[in-house]
C-alpha positions in Angstrom: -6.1 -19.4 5.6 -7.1 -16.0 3.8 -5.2 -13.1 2.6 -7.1 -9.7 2.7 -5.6 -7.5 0.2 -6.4 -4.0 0.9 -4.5 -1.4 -0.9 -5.8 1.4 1.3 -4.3 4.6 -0.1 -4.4 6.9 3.2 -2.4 9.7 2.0 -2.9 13.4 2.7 -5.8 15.7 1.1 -3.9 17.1 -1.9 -2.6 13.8 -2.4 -5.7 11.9 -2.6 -7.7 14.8 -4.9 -4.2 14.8 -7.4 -4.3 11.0 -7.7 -8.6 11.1 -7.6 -9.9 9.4 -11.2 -6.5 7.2 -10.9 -7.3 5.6 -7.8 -9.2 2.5 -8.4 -6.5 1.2 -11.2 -4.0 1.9 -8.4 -6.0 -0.3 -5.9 -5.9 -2.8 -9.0 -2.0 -3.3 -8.8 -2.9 -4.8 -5.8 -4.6 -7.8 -7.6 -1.0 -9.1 -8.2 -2.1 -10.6 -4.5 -3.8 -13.5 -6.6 -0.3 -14.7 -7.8 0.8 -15.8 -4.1 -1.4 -18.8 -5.4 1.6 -19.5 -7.4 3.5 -21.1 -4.1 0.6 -21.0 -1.2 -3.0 -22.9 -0.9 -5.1 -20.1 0.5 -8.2 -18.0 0.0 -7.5 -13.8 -1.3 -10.2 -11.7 -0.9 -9.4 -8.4 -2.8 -11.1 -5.0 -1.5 -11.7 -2.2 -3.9 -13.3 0.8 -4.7 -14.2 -0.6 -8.4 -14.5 -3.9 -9.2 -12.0 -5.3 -11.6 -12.7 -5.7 -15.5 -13.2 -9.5 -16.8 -10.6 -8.8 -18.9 -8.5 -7.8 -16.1 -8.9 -11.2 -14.7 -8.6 -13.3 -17.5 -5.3 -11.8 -18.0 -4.1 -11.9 -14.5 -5.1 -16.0 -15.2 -3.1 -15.9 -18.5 0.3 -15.3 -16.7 0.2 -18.6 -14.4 -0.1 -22.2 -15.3 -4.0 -23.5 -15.7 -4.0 -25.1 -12.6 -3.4 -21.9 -10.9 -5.9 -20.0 -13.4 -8.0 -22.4 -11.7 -7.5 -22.1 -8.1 -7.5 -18.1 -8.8 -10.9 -18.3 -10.6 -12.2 -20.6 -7.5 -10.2 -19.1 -4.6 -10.1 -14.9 -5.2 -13.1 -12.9 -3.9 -13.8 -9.3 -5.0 -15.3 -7.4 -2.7 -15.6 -3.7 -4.7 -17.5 -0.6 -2.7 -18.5 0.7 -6.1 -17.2 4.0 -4.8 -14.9 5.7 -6.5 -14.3 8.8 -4.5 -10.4 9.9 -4.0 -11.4 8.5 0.2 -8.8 6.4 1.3 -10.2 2.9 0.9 -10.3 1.3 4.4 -12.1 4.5 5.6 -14.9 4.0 2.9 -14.9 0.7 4.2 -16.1 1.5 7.5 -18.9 2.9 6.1 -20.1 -0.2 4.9 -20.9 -2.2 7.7 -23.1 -5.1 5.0 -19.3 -5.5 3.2 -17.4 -6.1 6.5 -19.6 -8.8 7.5 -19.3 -10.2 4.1 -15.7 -10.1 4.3 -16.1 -12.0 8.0 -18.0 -14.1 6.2 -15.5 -15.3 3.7 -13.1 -15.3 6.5 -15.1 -17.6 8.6 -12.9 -18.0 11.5 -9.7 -19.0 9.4 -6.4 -17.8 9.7 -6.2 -14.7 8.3 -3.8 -11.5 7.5 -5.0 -8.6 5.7 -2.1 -6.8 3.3 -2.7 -3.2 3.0 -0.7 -0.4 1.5 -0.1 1.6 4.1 -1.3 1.6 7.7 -2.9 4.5 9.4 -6.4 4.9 11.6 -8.7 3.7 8.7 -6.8 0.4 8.2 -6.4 -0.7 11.9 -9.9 0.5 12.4 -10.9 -2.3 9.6 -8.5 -4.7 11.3 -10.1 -4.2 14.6 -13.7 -4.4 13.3 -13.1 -7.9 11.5 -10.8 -9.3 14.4 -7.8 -9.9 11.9 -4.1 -8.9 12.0 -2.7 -6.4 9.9 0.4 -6.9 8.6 2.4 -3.6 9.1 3.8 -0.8 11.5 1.7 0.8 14.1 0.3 3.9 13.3 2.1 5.8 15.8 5.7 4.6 14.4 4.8 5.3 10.8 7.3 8.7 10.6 10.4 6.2 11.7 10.0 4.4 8.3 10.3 7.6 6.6 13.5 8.1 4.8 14.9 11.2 7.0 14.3 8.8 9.7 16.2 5.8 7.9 19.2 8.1 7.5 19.2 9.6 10.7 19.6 5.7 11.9 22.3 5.2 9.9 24.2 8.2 11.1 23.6 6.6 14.9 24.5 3.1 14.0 27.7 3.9 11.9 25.9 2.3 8.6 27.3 4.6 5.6 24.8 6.4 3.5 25.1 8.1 0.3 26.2 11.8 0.1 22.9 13.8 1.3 20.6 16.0 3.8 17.7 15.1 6.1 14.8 16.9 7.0 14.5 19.2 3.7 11.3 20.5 4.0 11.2 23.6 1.9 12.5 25.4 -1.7 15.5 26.6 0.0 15.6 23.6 2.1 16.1 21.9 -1.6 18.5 24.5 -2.6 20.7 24.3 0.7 21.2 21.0 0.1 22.5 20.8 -3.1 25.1 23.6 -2.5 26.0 21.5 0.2 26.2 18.5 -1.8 28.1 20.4 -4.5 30.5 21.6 -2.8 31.3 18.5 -0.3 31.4 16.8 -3.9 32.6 19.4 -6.8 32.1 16.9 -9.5 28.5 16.2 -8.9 26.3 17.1 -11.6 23.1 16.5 -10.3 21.7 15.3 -7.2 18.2 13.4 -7.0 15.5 14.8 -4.6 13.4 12.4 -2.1 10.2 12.5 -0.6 10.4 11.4 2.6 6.8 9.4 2.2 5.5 8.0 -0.4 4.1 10.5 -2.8 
């Protein structure tokens, strides 16, 4: 079978142009894909904006026994967009209609998942255009995985959370907050701020 890894970043605007320059080597984290030929017999094909260094590689190889090294070096495919625009990846993707079909290619009818990062349009677009699962939560239900949401869960299921707020969305959101915590809790200190997704 195949494993897609596609660390699709789809984040907001200001997120994406903050994070810009950084972007590729934080698609590259995803190469840690490659070690799931540690315990499974399968083919990874690794999407990116810019393709991994040698060196990269030959140190990703370094950290498992040879006959792994070997199966990576035989059994990992690198399909980079040379494009290293702060665009989420799946969405520069779709622009590429050659890479897709090179990416069906390697697929070639196998089983296959494809492992993104997150999962918004862009990636269920690419899922949809090469006919393969993805392996996460609709679009649409993203904002109940969101840790406001989690809490709010809790609180309706009787599952005990930690001292704090929901829904803070502003300064004096922030401030509100930790008045409240402080004086539920008058020896609290300090209390540690959340963003509700991701970044």
């Amino acid at each position: 079978h195949v494993v897609i890894a596609m660390p699709s970043y789809s984040l907001s605007d200001s997120l994406l142009q903050h994070y810009g320059a950084r972007i590729p080597a934080m698609e590259h984290r995803y190469l840690n894909a490659a070690l799931l030929l540690c315990r499974i017999d399968c083919d990874i094909v690794f999407v990116c904006s810019l393709a991994p260094d040698p060196e990269v590689l030959a140190y990703l190889r370094d950290l498992v026994p040879p006959a792994v090294a070997n199966r990576m070096q035989r059994r990992v495919h690198h399909v980079a967009l040379d494009d290293p625009s702060p665009r989420p990846l799946a969405e520069k993707l779709l622009d590429r209609p050659d890479l897709l079909a090179g990416i069906r290619d390697l697929v070639g009818g196998r089983t296959a998942v494809i492992e993104p990062w997150n999962v918004t349009e862009h990636e269920v677009a690419v899922a949809l255009e090469l006919g393969v699962p993805i392996n996460g939560t609709a679009p649409a239900l993203r904002s109940t995985a969101f840790k406001s949401a989690g809490r709010t869960l809790f609180h309706r299921a009787g599952v005990p959370v930690p001292l704090g707020r929901e829904d803070v969305h502003s300064v004096d959101d922030v401030a509100a907050a930790a008045e409240w915590v402080r004086a539920s809790r008058p020896a609290v200190g300090a209390v540690v701020l959340k963003l509700d997704d991701s970044g």
